[in-house]
Structure formats: structure tokens, C-alpha cells
LOVO-971884 format. One record per residue (C-alpha): y, x, z; chain; residue number from 1. Coordinates in steps of 0.02 Angstrom, whole numbers, plus 50000, padded with zeros to 5 digits. Layout:
REM LOVO-971884
       v       u       w   mol   seq
       Y       X       Z     A   NUM
...
***
This chain:
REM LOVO-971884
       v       u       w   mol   seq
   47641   44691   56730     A     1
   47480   44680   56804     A     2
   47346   44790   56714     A     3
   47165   44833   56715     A     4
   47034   44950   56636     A     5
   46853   44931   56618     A     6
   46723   45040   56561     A     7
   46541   44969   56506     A     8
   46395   45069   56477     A     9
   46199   44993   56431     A    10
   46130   45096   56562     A    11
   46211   45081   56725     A    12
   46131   44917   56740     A    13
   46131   44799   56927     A    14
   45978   44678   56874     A    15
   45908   44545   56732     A    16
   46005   44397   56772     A    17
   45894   44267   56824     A    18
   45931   44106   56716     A    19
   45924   44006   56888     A    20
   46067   44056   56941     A    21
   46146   43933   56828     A    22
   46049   43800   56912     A    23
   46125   43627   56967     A    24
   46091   43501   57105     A    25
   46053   43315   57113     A    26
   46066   43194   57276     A    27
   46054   43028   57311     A    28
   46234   43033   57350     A    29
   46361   42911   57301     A    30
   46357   42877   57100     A    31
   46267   43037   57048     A    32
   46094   42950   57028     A    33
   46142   42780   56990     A    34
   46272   42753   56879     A    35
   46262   42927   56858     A    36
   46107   43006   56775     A    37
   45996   42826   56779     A    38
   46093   42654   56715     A    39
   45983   42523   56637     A    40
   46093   42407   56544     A    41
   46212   42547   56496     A    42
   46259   42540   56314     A    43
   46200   42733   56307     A    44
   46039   42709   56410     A    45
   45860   42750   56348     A    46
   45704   42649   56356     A    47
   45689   42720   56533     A    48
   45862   42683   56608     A    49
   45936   42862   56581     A    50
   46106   42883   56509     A    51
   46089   42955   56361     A    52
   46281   43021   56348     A    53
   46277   43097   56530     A    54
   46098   43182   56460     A    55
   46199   43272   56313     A    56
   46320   43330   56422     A    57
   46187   43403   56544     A    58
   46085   43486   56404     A    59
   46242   43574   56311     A    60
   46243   43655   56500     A    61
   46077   43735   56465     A    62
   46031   43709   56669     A    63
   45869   43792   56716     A    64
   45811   43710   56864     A    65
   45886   43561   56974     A    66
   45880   43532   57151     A    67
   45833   43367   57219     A    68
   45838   43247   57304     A    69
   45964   43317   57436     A    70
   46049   43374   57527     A    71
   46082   43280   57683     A    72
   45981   43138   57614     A    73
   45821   43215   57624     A    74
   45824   43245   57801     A    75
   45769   43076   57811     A    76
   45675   43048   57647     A    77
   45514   42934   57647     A    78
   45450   43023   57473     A    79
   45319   42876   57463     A    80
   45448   42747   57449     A    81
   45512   42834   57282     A    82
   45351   42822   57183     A    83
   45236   42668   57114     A    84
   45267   42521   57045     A    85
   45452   42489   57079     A    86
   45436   42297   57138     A    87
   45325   42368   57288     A    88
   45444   42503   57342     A    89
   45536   42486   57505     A    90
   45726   42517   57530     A    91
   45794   42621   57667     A    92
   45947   42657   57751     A    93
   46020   42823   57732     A    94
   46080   42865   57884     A    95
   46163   43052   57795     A    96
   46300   42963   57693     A    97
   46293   42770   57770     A    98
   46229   42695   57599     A    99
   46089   42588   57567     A   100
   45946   42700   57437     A   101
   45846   42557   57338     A   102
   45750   42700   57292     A   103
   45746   42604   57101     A   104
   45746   42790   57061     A   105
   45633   42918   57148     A   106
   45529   43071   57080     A   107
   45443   43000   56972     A   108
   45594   42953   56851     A   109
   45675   43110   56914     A   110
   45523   43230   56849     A   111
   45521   43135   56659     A   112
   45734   43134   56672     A   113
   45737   43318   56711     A   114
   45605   43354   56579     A   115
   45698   43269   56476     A   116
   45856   43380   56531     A   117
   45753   43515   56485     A   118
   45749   43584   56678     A   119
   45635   43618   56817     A   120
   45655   43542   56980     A   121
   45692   43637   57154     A   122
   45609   43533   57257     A   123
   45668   43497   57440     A   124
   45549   43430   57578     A   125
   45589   43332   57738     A   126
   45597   43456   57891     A   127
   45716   43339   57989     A   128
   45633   43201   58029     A   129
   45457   43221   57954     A   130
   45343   43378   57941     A   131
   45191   43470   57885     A   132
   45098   43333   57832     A   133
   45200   43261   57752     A   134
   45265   43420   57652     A   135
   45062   43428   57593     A   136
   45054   43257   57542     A   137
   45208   43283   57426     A   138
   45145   43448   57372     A   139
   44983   43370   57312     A   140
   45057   43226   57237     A   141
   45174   43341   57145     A   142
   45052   43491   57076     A   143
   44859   43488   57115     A   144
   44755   43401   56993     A   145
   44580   43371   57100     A   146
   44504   43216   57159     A   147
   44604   43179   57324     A   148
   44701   43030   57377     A   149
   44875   43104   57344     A   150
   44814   43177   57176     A   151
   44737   43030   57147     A   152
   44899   42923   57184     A   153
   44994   43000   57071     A   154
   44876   42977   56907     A   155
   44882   42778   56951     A   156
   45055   42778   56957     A   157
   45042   42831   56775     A   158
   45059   43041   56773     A   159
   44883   43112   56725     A   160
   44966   43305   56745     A   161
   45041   43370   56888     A   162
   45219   43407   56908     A   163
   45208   43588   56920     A   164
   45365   43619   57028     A   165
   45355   43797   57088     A   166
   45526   43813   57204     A   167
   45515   43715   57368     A   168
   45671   43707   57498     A   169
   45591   43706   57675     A   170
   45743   43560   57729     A   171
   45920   43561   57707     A   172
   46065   43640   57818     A   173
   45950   43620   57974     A   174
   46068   43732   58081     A   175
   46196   43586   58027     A   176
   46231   43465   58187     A   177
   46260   43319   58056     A   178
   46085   43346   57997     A   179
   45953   43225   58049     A   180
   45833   43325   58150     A   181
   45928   43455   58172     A   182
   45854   43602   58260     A   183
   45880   43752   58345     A   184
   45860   43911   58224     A   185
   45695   43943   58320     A   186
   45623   43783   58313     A   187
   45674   43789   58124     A   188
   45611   43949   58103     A   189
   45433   43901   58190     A   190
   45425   43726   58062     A   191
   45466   43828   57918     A   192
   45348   43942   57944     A   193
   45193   43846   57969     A   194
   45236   43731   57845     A   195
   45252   43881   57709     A   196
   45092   43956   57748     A   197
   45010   43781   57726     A   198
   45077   43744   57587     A   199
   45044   43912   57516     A   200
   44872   43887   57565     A   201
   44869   43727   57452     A   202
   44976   43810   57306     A   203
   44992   44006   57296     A   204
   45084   43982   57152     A   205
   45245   43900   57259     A   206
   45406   43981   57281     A   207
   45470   43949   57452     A   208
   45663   43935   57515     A   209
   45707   43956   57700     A   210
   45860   43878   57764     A   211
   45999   43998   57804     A   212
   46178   43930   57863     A   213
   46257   43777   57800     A   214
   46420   43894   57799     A   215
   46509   44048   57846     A   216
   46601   43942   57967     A   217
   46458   43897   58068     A   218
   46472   43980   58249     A   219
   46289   44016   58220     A   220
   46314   44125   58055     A   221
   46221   44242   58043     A   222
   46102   44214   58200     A   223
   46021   44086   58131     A   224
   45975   44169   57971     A   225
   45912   44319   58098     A   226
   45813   44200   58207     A   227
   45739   44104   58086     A   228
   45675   44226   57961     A   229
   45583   44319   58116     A   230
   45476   44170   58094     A   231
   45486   44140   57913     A   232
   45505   44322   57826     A   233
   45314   44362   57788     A   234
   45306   44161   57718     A   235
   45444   44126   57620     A   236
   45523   44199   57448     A   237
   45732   44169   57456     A   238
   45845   44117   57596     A   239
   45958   43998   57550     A   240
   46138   44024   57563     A   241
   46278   43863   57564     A   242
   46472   43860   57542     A   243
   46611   43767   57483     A   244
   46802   43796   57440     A   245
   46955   43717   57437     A   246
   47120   43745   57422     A   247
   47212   43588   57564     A   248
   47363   43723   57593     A   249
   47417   43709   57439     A   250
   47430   43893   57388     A   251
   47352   43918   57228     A   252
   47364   44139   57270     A   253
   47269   44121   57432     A   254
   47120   44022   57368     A   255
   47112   44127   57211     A   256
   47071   44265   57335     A   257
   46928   44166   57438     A   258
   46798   44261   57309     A   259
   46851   44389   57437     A   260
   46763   44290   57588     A   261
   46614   44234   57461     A   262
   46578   44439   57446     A   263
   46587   44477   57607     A   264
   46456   44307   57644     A   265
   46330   44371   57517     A   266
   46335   44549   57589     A   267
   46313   44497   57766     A   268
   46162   44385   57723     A   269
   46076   44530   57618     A   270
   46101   44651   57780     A   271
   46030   44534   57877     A   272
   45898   44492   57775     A   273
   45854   44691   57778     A   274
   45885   44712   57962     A   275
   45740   44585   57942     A   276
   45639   44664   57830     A   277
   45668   44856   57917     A   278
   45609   44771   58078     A   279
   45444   44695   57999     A   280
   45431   44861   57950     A   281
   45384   44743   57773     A   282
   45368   44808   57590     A   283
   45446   44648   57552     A   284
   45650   44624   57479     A   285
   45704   44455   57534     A   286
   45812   44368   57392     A   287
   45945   44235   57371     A   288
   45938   44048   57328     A   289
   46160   44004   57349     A   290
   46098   43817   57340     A   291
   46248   43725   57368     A   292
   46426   43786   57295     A   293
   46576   43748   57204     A   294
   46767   43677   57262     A   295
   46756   43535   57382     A   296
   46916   43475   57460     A   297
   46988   43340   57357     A   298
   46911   43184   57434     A   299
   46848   43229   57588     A   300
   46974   43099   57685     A   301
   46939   42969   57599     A   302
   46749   43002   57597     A   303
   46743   42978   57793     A   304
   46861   42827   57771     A   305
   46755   42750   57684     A   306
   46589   42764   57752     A   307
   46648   42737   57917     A   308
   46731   42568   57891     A   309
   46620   42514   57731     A   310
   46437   42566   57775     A   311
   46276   42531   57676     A   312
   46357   42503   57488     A   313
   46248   42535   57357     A   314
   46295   42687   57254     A   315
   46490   42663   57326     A   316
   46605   42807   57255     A   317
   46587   42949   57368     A   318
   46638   43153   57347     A   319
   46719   43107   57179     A   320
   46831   43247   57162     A   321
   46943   43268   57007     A   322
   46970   43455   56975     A   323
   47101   43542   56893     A   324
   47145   43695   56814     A   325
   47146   43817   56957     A   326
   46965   43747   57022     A   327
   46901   43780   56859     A   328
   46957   43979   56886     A   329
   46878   43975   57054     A   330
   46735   43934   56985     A   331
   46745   44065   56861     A   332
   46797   44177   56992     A   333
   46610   44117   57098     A   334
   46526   44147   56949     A   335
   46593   44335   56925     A   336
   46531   44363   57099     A   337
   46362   44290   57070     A   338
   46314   44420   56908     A   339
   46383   44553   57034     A   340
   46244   44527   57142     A   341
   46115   44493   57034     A   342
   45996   44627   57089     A   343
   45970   44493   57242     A   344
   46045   44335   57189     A   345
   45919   44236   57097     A   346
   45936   44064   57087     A   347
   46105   43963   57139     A   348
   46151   43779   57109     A   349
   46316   43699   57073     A   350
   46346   43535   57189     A   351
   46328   43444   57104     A   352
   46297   43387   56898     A   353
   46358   43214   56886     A   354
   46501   43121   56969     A   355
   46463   43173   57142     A   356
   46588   43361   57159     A   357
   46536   43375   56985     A   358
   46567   43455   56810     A   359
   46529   43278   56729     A   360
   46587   43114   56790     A   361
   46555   42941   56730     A   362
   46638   42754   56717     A   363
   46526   42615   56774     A   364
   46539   42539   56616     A   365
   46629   42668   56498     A   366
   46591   42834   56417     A   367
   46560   43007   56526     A   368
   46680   43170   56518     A   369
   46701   43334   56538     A   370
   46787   43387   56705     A   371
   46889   43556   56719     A   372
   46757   43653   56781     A   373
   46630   43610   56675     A   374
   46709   43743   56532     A   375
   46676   43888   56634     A   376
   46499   43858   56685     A   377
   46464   43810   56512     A   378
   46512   43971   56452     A   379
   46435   44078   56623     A   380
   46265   43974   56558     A   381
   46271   44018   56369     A   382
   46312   44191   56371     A   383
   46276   44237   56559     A   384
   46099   44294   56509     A   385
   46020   44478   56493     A   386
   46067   44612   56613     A   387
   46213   44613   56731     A   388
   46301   44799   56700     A   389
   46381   44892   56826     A   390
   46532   44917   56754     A   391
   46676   45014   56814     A   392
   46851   44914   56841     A   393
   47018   44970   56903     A   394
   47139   44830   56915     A   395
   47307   44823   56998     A   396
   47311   44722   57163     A   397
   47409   44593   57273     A   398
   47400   44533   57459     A   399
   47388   44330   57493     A   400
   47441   44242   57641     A   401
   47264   44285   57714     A   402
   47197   44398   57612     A   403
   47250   44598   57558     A   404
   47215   44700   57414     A   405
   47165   44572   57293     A   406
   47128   44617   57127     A   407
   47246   44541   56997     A   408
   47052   44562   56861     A   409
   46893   44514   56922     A   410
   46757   44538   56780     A   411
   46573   44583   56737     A   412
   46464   44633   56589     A   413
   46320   44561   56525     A   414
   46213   44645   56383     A   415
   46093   44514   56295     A   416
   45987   44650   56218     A   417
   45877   44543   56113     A   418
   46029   44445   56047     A   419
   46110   44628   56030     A   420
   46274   44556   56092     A   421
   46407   44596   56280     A   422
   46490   44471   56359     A   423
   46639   44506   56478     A   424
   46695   44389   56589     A   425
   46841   44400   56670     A   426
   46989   44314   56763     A   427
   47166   44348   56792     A   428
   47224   44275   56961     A   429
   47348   44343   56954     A   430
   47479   44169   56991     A   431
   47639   44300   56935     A   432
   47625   44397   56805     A   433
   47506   44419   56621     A   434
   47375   44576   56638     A   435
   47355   44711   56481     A   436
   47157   44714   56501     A   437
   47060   44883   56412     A   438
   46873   44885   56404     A   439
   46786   45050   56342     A   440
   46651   44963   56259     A   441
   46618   45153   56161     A   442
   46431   45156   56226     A   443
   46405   45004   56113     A   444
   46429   45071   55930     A   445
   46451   44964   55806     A   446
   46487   44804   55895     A   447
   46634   44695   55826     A   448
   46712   44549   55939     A   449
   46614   44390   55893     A   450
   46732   44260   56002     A   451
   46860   44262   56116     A   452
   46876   44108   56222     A   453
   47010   44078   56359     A   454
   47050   43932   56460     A   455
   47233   43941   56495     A   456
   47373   43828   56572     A   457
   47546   43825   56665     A   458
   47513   43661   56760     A   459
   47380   43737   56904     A   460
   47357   43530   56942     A   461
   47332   43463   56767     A   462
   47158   43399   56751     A   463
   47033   43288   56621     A   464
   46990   43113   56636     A   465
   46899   42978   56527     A   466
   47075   42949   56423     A   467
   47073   43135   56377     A   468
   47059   43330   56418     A   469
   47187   43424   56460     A   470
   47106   43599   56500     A   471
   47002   43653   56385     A   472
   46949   43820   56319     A   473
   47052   43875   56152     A   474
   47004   44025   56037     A   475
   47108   44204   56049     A   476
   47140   44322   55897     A   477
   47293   44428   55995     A   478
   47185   44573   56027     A   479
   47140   44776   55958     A   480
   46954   44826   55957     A   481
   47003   45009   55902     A   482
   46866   45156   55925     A   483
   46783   45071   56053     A   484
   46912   45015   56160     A   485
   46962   44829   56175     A   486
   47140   44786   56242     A   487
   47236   44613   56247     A   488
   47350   44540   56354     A   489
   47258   44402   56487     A   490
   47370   44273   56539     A   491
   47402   44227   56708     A   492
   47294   44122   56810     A   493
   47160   44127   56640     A   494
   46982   44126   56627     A   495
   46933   44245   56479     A   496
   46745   44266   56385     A   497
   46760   44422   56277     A   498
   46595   44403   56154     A   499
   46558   44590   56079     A   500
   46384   44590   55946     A   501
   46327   44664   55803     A   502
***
């Protein structure tokens, strides 16, 4: 049997877990704006068009900020045409996914939606096929509050206070030959780097992503993120980071064990970034914004299919992926890495939130559900916050078709001091056998398990749909908390939140 010991203490402490991390993402993409978030005529929607059922779903998530509006689609993004009266604004062709934007929804309905959503906005700018002055213009529509046409603009179209969005992305994936305006990562770099320092000259207050790779697959990785931040390191505040999984092979073992090649990602970025910073000789740590992740594979055929031979549908259904059981422990499994690194990791957004390689998914006309992976990021968001522990794990391990030494328990600790409670997280991937799992949890005395949840199932391809949920989290009672030490048995392929509190 597989088997595993842990051993928690309050002090050996990575970071505070920034609450960003368990941020989302929102493009113009396919159905995740409309007919996702914004449907006037829905039976659910508000006074303003927003579906109020999709809204519930997003706020039970608790997600902190929210990038928009892309993505490929900003690359060629006419902000203008999103605000003002919606009778004078223009439509456009979006040349990143073949659809036609009506722009009916633009920032202004996606600031009051996201307040409503109860989350800030990452804000990404146009460095493909637009510039610096256009960046400004945005950046005083969105936050400065003087007597200037921008400014100005934005109190007729109805918001007397500024938007206040303090995280910027300086373009999207611009290493990315798909990418409109794609550049090399010194002509990137250059862009990025003038356009920070003006628009930190406008706002001081900004936060300020540089683009890194669009993933460790590109021939470019990690170059680009070299090149680039030797223009952009003294200017900017994260580097973003961008990656994707899937399993197309068929072998639920192997991509269990792609957490593996998500470490090794994160670590090669952070030496870079301080290969950077030793060669600035700079007082400054560079930190991470992982921008774009979850499991992507599902539709990806079809997705070309169809905006090769269909092009310029409104809203058409594009990247709709239904996920099962074992994405939902990948997820998990991206998660766990995430709080490992959260001495550097600071913000990170699932792609995406609604119906577009998302945890929520809507009909047209119907209700909206809960897809597989939506349990595990709900959980990673509720009682993912305080201070990531270094914790000390032996586990038993396997070798996968591609990968060696895998550990049958991945798993982190987070203390919520002010809540005086300890989470563990932790996933069996095992795909043969159950685990026995011990945690010395000694160094917190008097704690008594509050909850333990597990999402557990035999069928690694059963997943949820409007008609009903088939994986969903369950509560456990076959456990020991017994001087400190926890044991129970973790079942294989499981995702497991052990709640410890006062």
C-alpha cells in the first residue's frame, strides 16, 4: 500500500498566501461573456443583463481579482469601442478566435459585473497592435479623477469615480506567433518597458505584469523571459507565467505526474528572474503572476474546425471542455504546487470562470452548473488562506511512462492564524493502490478535526452536466486524531481537505 507521513509545524513557514492566487480570467472568447456572465432576457438576469445564477456560482468561489478582457483578444482590442452609449459603439472583427465582438459588453459593464462579483480586475492592455498611447488613454479613463478628456469621458458615460484597477498585463503571450503583433522578446521587452514607466508616471500606484512565455514548449522558453526583463526588470512588478495540460494519450498515471513539469517551469522562471536581478545588481525580487492555467485538451479539434470553416459567429461555442474526475485532481494537484511556492507566486488565474475551459458552464436558455473542477478550487479558495507551511512529507513513489519518482501524496499546510484553524491539502495519485496518510499536527495543541472533505471516484471519465453531478465532494469520518497525530486511509486517485481548528 502506498503510504505517507507529514509533519506540520507553525513556524517553518514558506510565505502569506496571497488571496490572488485564487484569481480567475475572463475573455471575449466564445460564450464566456455573452451567454455567459451578461444575458439580457435570461430568466435569471438583473436589471443590467448579468446572470444572476452564473453570479452565485462565481461569488461562492470567493475570486479576488479577474483578468480581462483577454487573452488573444486583446491583442487587437479597440478599448474605446467598449465604452459609451451602446447604440454608438462599433463592432469589430476579432481576428484571435474568427468571431465577430459586438462589444454590447465592454469595461464598463465588466467593472460594475466584477464589483458585483465582489473582485478586482487584472487589467490587460493592447501591446500587439496598439501602444503607449493608447495604454495612457485607458489608464486615465480607468483611475485618474482630474479634468482631462479621458477622465472626463468616463464621468459622461455615467462613472463619477475611477475604476481603481491596480494590476495591469503589459499584452498577452507576445512571444506567441499566433498573437497579433507579435514581437521579438526585444522589441517586447523595449514596448513594455516604456510603456510601464509611463504609465507609472501617470499612476504610481499600478502594479505592472511583463509577459513571460506563452508555454514551456515554446523554443524560446526561457530566452524570452531573459531578454525581455533586461528591458523591463527596474519597471515592472511580476512576470507572467502561462500553461496548460491535458491528458490526449489517454494515461490517467502520466498526466497525474505533469505537476512534475509545472515545478520544474516555476523554478526555471524564478532562476531566471534572479539571474536577472543578480545582473542588475537590483535590491529588487521579481515575483509571479501564472495568468493562464488549468486542463485544456478536450476540444481543441473541434475548436479549429470550427473557426476555420464557420468564421465570424457571434458568441459560437468555442473551448467548451467538459471535465471529469481526473482533471479535477490535476487541478488539485496545480493548486498544491501553487501554495508551495508561495514565497514568489502571487497572483495566478484559472482560464477561465464561465463556459469557456471553465469551472462553470451555462445553457443558452437553461440553468448554470458546477463542472468537476470547480470542487477543488472552491475548497483551495475557502481555506487556502494564511500562511503556506513548510511542511515535511515522505511519501512512497512510482515512475510514469515519462516521468520517475513520482510521489504517490502531494500535500501542503496552511495555518489561518486569525481563524486559529490548518488546512491540509492533499492528493493521492496514486491510479493503483489506497495511501495510509499520518500528519504530526503535535505543534498545534488542542486542535480537533473540523471537516474532512474528499472528492472520490472509480470512473476517472465520469463528469457533471446540467441534468446532474456526478463528482462531487462527500464528507469523511474514517479517521484517528490521537496525540497529535492524524492518520486515515486516502483513496486512490482522491482529492482530500483535512480541516484541523480549535
Amino acid at each position: 500500500m502506498a503510504k505517507a507521513k507529514m509533519i506540520i509545524d507553525k513556524d517553518f513557514k514558506i510565505a502569506e498566501i496571497d488571496k490572488r492566487v485564487y484569481g480567475s480570467f475572463i475573455e471575449h472568447l466564445g460564450r464566456a461573456v455573452y451567454n455567459g456572465i451578461y444575458q439580457p432576457g435570461h430568466a435569471s438576469a438583473d436589471e443590467e443583463g448579468f446572470r444572476k445564477d452564473v453570479l452565485e456560482l462565481v461569488k461562492d468561489l470567493e475570486v479576488p481579482i479577474i483578468r480581462y478582457p483577454g487573452g488573444n483578444f486583446v491583442s487587437n482590442f479597440y478599448w474605446e469601442d467598449s465604452v459609451g452609449p451602446k447604440d454608438q459603439r462599433k463592432p469589430r472583427l476579432d481576428l484571435a478566435w474568427r468571431t465577430l465582438e459586438t462589444n454590447e459588453f465592454g469595461l464598463e459593464e465588466f467593472a460594475r459585473w466584477s464589483e458585483k462579483a465582489g473582485s478586482d480586475i487584472m487589467m490587460a492592455i493592447n501591446l500587439g497592435t496598439r501602444g503607449i498611447s493608447d495604454a495612457l488613454n485607458l489608464l486615465e479613463y480607468c483611475n485618474l479623477d482630474t479634468n482631462t478628456h479621458y477622465s472626463n469621458l468616463r464621468k459622461s458615460h455615467g462613472a463619477e469615480k475611477p475604476y481603481n484597477i491596480k494590476t495591469w498585463c503589459l499584452g498577452n503571450e507576445m512571444d506567441g506567433p499566433w498573437q497579433m503583433g507579435h514581437k521579438t522578446a526585444l522589441e517586447y521587452g523595449r514596448l513594455a518597458a516604456e510603456t510601464a514607466k509611463a504609465m507609472k508616471t501617470m499612476d504610481d500606484s499600478i502594479e505592472l505584469v511583463s509577459c513571460g512565455s506563452s508555454n514551456v514548449e515554446m523554443p524560446t522558453f526561457p530566452e524570452w523571459e531573459a531578454v525581455s526583463l533586461e528591458e523591463t526588470y527596474d519597471y515592472v512588478d511580476y512576470i507572467s507565467l502561462h500553461n496548460y495540460y491535458g491528458n490526449s494519450e489517454n494515461d490517467t498515471e502520466d498526466f497525474f505526474a505533469k505537476t512534475q513539469d509545472l515545478e520544474r517551469f516555476i523554478h526555471t522562471v524564478i532562476a531566471t528572474c534572479d539571474y536577472i536581478k543578480a545582473k542588475k545588481r537590483s535590491n529588487k525580487t521579481l515575483n509571479l503572476s501564472f495568468d493562464e492555467w488549468n486542463v485544456w485538451f478536450h476540444s481543441i479539434e473541434s475548436d479549429n474546425e470550427e473557426m476555420k470553416t464557420r468564421p465570424w459567429q457571434i458568441a459560437p461555442h468555442l473551448l467548451e471542455d467538459i471535465y471529469s474526475f481526473e482533471d479535477a485532481i490535476l487541478v488539485g494537484l496545480i493548486l498544491i504546487s501553487f501554495l508551495k511556492h508561495a514565497d514568489r507566486l502571487k497572483m495566478a488565474c484559472l482560464a477561465q470562470l464561465v463556459n469557456v475551459i471553465a469551472p462553470i458552464m451555462t445553457e443558452n436558455d437553461g440553468g448554470a452548473w458546477k463542472q468537476s473542477i470547480y470542487y477543488p478550487f472552491l475548497h483551495a479558495s475557502k481555506y487556502g488562506r494564511g500562511v503556506a507551511l513548510r511542511s515535511i512529507v515522505n511519501s512512497t513513489k512510482h515512475d510514469s511512462k515519462t516521468h520517475e519518482d513520482v510521489t504517490d501524496i502531494e500535500s501542503i499546510a496552511v495555518h489561518n492564524e486569525e481563524k486559529e484553524e490548518v488546512t491540509i491539502f492533499a492528493v493521492n495519485r496514486s491510479v493503483k493502490e489506497d495511501a495510509i496518510f499520518e500528519a504530526d499536527v503535535r505543534c498545534f495543541e488542542g486542535y480537533r478535526v473540523l471537516e474532512y472533505i474528499a472528492l472520490e471516484n472509480d470512473d476517472m471519465k465520469v463528469a457533471n452536466s446540467i441534468t446532474g453531478e456526478k463528482v462531487t465532494p462527500h464528507n469523511k469520518t474514517d479517521y484517528q486524531l490521537e496525540n497529535g497525530i492524524f492518520t486515515t486511509t486516502m483513496k486512490k486517485c482522491s482529492w482530500n481537505v483535512i480541516r484541523f481548528g480549535k
